[in-house]
ChimeraX commands (.cxc) that place a marker at each C-alpha (Angstrom):
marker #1 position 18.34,6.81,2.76 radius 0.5
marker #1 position 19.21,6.72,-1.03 radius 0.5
marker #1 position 20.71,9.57,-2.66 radius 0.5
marker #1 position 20.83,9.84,-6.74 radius 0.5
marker #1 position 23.80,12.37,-7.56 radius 0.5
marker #1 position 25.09,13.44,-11.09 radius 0.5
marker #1 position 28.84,14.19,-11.45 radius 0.5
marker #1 position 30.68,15.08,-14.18 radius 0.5
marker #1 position 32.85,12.60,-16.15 radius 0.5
marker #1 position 35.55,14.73,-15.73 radius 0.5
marker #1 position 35.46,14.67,-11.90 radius 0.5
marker #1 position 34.50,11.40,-11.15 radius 0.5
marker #1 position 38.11,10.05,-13.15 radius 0.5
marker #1 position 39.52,11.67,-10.29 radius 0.5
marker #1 position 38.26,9.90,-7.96 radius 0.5
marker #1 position 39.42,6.52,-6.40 radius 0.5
marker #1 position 36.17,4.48,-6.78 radius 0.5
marker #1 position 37.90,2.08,-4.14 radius 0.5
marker #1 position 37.26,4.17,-1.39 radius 0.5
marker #1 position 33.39,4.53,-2.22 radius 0.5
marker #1 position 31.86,1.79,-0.48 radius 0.5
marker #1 position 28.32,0.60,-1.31 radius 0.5
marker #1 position 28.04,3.24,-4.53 radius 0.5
marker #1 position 26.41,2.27,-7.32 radius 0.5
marker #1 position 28.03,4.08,-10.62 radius 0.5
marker #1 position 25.93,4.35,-13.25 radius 0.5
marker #1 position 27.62,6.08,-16.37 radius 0.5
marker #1 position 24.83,8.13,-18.60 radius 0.5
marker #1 position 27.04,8.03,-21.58 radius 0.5
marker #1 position 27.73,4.42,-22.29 radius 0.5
marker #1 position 24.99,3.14,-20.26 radius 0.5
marker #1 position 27.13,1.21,-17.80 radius 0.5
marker #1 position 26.56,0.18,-14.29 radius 0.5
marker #1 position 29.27,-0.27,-11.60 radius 0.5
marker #1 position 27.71,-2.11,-8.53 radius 0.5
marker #1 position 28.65,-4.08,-5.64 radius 0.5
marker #1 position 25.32,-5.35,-5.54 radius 0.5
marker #1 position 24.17,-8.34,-7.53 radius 0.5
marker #1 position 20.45,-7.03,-7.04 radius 0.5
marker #1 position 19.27,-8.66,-10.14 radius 0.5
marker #1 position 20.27,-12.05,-9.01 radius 0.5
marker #1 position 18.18,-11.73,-5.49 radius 0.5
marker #1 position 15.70,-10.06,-7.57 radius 0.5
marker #1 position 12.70,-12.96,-9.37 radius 0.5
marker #1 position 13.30,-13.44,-12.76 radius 0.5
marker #1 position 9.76,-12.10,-13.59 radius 0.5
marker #1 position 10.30,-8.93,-11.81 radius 0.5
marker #1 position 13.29,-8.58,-13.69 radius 0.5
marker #1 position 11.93,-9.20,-16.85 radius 0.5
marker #1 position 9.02,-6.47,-16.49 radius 0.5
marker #1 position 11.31,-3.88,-15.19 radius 0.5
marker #1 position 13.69,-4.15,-18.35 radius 0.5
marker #1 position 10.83,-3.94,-20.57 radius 0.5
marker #1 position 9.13,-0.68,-19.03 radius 0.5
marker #1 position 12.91,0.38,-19.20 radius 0.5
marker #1 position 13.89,-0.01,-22.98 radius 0.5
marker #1 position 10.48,1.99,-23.91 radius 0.5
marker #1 position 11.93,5.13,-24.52 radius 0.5
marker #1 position 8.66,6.85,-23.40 radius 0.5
marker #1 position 10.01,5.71,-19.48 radius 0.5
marker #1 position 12.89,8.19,-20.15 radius 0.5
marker #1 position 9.83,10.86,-20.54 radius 0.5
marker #1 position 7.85,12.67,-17.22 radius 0.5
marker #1 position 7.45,9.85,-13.98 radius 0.5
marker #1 position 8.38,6.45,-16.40 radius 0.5
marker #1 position 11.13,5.82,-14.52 radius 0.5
marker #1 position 9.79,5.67,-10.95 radius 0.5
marker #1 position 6.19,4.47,-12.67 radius 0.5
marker #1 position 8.74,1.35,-13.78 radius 0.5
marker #1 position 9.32,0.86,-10.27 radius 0.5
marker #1 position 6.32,1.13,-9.35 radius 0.5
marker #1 position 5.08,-1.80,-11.48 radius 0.5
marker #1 position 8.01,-4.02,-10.15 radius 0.5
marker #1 position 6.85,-3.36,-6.53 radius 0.5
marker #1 position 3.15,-4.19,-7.17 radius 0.5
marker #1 position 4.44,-7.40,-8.90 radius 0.5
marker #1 position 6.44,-8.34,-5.96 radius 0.5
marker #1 position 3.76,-7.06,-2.91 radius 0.5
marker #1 position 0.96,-6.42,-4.41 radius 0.5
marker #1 position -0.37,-9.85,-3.49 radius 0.5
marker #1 position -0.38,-8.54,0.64 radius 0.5
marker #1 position -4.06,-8.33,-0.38 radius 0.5
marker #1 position -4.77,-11.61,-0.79 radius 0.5
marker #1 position -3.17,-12.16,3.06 radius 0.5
marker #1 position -5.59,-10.41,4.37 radius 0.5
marker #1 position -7.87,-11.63,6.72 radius 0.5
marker #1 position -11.95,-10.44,6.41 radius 0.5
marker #1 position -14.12,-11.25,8.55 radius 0.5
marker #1 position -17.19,-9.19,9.58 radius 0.5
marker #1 position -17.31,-7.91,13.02 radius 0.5
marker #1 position -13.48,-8.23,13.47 radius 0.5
marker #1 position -11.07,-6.13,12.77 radius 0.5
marker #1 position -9.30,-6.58,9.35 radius 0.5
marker #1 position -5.79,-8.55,10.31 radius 0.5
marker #1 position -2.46,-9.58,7.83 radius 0.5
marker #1 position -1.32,-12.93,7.61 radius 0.5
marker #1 position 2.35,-13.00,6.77 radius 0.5
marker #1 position 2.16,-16.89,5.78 radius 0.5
marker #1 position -0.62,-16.72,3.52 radius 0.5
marker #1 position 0.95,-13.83,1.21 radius 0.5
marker #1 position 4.05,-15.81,1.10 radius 0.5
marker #1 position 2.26,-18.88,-0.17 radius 0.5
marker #1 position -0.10,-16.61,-2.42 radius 0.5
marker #1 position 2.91,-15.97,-4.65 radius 0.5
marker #1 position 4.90,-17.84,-7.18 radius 0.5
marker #1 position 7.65,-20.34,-5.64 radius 0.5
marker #1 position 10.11,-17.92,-7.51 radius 0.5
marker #1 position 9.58,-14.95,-5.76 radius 0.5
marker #1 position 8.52,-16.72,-1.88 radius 0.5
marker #1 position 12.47,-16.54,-0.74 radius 0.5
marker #1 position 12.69,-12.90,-1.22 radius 0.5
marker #1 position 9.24,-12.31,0.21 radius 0.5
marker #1 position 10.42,-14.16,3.29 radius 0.5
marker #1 position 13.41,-11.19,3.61 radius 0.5
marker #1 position 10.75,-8.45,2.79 radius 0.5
marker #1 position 8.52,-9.73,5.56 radius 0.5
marker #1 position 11.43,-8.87,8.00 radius 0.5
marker #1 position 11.93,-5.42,6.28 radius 0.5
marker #1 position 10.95,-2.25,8.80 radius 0.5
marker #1 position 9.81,-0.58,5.44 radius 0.5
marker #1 position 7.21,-3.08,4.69 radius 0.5
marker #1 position 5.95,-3.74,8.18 radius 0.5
marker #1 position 5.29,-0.13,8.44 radius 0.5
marker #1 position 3.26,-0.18,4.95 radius 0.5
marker #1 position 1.49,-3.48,6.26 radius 0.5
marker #1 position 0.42,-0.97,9.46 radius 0.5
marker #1 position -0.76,1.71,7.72 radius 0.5
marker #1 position -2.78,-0.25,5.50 radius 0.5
marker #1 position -4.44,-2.01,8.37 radius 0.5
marker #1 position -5.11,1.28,10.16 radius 0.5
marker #1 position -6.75,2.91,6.95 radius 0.5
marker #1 position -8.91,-0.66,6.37 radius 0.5
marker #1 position -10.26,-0.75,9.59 radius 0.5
marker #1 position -10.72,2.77,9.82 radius 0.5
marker #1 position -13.06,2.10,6.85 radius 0.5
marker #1 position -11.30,4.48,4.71 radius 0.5
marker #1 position -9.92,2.53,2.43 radius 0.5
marker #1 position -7.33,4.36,0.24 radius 0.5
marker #1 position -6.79,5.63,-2.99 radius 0.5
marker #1 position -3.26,6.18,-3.58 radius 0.5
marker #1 position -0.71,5.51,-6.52 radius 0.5
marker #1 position 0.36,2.18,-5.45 radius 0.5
marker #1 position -3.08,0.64,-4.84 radius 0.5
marker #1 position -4.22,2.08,-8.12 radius 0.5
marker #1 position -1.25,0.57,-9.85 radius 0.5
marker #1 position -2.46,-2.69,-8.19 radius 0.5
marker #1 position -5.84,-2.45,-9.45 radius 0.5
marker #1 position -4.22,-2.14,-13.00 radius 0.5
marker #1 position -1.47,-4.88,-12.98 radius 0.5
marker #1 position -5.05,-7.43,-11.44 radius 0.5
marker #1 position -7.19,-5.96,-14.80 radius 0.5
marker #1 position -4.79,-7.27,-16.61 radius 0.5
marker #1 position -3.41,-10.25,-15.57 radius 0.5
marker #1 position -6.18,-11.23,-14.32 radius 0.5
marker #1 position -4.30,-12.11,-11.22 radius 0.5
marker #1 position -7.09,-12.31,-8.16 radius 0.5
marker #1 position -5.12,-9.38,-5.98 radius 0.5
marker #1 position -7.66,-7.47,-5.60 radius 0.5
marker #1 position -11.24,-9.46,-5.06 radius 0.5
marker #1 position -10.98,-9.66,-1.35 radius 0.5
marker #1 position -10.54,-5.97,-1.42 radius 0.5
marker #1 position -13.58,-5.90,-3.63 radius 0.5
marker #1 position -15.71,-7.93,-1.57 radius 0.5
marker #1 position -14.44,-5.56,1.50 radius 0.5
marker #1 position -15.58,-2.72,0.30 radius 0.5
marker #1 position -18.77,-3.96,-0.85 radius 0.5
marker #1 position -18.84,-5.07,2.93 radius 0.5
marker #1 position -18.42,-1.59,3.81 radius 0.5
marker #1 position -20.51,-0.04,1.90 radius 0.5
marker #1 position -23.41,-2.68,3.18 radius 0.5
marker #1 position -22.28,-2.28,6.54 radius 0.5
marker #1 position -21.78,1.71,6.31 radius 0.5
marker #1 position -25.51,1.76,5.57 radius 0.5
marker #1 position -26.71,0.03,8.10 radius 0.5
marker #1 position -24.31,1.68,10.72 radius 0.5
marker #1 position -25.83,4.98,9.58 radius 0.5
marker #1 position -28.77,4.31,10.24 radius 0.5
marker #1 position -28.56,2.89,13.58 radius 0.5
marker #1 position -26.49,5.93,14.66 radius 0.5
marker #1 position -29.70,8.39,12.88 radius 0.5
marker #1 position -32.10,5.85,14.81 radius 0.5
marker #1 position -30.01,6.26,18.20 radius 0.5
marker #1 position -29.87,10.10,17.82 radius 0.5
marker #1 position -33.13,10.65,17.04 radius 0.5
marker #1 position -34.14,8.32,20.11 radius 0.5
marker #1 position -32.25,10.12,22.26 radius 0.5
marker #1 position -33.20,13.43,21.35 radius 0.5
marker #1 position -36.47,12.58,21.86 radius 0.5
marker #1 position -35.59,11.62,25.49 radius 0.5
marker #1 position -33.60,14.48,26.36 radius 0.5
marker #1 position -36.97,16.79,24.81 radius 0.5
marker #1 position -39.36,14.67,27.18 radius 0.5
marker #1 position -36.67,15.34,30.24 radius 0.5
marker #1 position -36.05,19.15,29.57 radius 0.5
marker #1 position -40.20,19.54,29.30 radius 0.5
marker #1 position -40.62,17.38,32.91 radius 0.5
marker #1 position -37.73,19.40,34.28 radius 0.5
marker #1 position -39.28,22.42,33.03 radius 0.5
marker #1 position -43.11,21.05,34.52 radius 0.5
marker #1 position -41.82,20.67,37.82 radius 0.5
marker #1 position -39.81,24.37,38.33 radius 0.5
marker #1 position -43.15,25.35,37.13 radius 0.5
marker #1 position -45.07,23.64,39.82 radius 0.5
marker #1 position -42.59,24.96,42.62 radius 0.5
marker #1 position -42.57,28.46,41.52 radius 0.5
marker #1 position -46.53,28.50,41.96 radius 0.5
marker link #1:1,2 radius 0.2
marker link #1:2,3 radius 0.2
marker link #1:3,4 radius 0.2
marker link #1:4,5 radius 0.2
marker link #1:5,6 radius 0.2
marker link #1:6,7 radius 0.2
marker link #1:7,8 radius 0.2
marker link #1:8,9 radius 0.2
marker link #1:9,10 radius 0.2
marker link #1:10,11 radius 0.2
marker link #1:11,12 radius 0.2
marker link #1:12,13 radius 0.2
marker link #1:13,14 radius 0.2
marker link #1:14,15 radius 0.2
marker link #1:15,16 radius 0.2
marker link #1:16,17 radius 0.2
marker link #1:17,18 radius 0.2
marker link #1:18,19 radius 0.2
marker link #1:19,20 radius 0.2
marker link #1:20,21 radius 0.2
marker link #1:21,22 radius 0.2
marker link #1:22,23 radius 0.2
marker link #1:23,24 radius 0.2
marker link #1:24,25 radius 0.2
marker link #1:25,26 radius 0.2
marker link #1:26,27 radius 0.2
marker link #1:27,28 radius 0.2
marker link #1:28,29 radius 0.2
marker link #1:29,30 radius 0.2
marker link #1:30,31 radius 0.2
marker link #1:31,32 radius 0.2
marker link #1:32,33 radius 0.2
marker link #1:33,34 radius 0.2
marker link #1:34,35 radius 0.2
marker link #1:35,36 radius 0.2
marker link #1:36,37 radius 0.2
marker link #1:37,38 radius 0.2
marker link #1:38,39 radius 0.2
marker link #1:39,40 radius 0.2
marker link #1:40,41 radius 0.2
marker link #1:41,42 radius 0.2
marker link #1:42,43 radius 0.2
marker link #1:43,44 radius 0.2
marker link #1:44,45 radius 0.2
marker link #1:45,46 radius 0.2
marker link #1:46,47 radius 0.2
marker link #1:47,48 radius 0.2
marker link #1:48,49 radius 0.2
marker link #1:49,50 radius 0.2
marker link #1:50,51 radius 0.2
marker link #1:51,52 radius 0.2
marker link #1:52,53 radius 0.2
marker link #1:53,54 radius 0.2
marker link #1:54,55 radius 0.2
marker link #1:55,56 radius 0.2
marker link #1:56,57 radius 0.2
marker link #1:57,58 radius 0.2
marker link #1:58,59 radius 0.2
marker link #1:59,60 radius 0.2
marker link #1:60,61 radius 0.2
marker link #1:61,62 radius 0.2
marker link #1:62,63 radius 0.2
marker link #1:63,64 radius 0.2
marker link #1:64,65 radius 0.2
marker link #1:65,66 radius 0.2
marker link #1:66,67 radius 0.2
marker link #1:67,68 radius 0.2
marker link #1:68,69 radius 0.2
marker link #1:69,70 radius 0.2
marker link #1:70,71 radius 0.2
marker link #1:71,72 radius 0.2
marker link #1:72,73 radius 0.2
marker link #1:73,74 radius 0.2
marker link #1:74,75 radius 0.2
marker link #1:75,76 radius 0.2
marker link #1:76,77 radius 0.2
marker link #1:77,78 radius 0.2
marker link #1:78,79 radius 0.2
marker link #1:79,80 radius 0.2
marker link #1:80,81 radius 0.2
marker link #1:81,82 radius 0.2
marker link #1:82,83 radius 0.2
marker link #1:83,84 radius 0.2
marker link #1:84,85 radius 0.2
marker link #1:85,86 radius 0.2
marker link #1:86,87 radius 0.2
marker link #1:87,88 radius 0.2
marker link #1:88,89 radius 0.2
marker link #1:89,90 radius 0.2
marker link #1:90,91 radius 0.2
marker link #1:91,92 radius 0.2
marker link #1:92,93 radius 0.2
marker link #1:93,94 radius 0.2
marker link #1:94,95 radius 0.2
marker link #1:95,96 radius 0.2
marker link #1:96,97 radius 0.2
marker link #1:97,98 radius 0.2
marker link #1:98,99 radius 0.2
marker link #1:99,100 radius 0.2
marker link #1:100,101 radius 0.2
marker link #1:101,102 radius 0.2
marker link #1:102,103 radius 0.2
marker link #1:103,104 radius 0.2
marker link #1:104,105 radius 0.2
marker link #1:105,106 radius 0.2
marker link #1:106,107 radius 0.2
marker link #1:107,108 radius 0.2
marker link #1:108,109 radius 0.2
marker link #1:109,110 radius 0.2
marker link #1:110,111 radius 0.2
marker link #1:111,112 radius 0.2
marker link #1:112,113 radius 0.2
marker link #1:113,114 radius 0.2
marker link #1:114,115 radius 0.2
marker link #1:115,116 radius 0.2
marker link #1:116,117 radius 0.2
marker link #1:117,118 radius 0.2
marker link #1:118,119 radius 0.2
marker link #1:119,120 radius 0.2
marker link #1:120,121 radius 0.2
marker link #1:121,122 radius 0.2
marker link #1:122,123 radius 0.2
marker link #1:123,124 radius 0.2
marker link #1:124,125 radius 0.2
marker link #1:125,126 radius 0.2
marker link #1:126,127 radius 0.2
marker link #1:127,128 radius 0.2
marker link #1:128,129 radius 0.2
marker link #1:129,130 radius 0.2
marker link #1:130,131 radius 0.2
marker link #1:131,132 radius 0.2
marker link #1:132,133 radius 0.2
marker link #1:133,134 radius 0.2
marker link #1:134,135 radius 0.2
marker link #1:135,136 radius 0.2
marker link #1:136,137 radius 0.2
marker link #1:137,138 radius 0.2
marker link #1:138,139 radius 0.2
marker link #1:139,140 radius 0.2
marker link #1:140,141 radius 0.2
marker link #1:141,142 radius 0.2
marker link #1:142,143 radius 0.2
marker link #1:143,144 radius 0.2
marker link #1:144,145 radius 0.2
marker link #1:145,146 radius 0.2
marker link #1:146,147 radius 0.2
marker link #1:147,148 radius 0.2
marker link #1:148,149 radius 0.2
marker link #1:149,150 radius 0.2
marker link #1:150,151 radius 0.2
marker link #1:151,152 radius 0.2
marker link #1:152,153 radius 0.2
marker link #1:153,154 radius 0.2
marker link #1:154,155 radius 0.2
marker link #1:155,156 radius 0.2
marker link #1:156,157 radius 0.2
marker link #1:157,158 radius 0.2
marker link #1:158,159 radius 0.2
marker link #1:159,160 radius 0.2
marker link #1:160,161 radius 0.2
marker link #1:161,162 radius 0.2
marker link #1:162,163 radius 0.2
marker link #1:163,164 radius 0.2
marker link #1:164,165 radius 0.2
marker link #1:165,166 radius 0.2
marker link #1:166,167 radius 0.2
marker link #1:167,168 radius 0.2
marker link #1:168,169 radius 0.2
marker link #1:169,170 radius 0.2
marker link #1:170,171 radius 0.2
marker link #1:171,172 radius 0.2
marker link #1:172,173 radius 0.2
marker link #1:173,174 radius 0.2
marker link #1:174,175 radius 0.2
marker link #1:175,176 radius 0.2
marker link #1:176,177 radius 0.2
marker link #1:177,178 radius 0.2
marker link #1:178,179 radius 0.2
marker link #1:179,180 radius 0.2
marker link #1:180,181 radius 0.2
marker link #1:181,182 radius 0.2
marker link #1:182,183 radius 0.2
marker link #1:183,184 radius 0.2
marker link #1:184,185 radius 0.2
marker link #1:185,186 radius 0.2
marker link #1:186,187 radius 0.2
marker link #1:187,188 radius 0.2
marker link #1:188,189 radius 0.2
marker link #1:189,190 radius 0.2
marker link #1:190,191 radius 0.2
marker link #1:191,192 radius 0.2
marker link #1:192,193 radius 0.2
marker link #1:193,194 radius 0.2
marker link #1:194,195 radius 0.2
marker link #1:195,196 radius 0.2
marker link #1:196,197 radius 0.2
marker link #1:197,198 radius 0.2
marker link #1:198,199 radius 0.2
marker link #1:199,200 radius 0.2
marker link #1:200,201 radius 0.2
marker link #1:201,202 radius 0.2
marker link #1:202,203 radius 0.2
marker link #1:203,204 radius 0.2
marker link #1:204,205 radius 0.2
marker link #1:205,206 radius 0.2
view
């Protein structure tokens, strides 16, 4: 769980930085970072390159540019789980891990290997699955942010999506009215059994 905490200038010269393990010090003043991370290195150069230019715009210091930044990196590096997915009609929607490794750019594959492994992202994998074949679909931040960064780079992420929801939309339609054609089919039945059942108390009372 990551923690961002502000501390004075003041206080933090007191403070042996030695004994902080895994603390990243970023210093608001002079704009320096302190790390024991080399995050940048692991991170593709692409990635890096988009998330330093969302960065220098001073309108990122304004409202949710910061975490929006992020946001954009993350799409770049995952967004792509969409074209791993697995469509077919009848079945239920599946994620095939190989598939969105080889969908991306040989630059970013050896970190998407390490992300595969990640609890985080198997659990985002899940949930997206559950919503899909739920039919739902979803319309949150990140998968808006997705449809954005595929306008305009004309990327591909999300057709199968496209063509998804189309199928759900065709299929939703037709399901709907089976279901209308099976109530109304059974309601008729259950009418023609209460009348017979009512026919013969009829008969036995007289």
């Amino acid at each position: 769980m990551p923690f961002l905490i502000g501390v004075p200038s003041i206080t933090i010269s007191q403070v042996d930085l030695s004994d902080l393990e895994g603390v990243v010090f970023l210093d608001a003043d002079t704009n320096d970072i302190n790390t024991p991370f080399d995050d940048l290195q692991k991170l593709p150069g692409e990635v890096v390159a988009l998330l330093k230019k969302n960065l220098k715009n001073p309108n990122a210091m304004l409202g949710d540019g910061i975490p929006r930044a992020f946001l954009h990196a993350t799409v770049q590096l995952i967004g792509g789980y969409r074209d791993a997915l697995r469509l077919k009609l009848g079945e239920k929607i599946s994620f095939d891990p190989e598939k969105f490794i080889q969908s991306r750019s040989s630059s970013m594959q050896k970190l998407l290997e390490k992300i595969l492994n990640l609890q985080l992202f198997q659990q985002f994998i899940e949930g997206r699955l559950e919503l899909l074949n739920c039919g739902k679909g979803f319309r949150d931040e990140f998968e808006f942010e997705v449809n954005s960064y595929e306008d305009k780079s004309n990327s591909g992420l999300t057709t199968q999506y496209k063509e998804w929801l189309h199928t759900m939309k065709k299929g939703s339609s037709t399901f709907l009215k089976s279901v209308k054609s099976k109530f109304k089919d059974r309601s008729k039945q259950a009418y023609k059994d209460v009348r017979l059942k009512a026919n013969d108390k009829k008969q036995q009372v007289l």
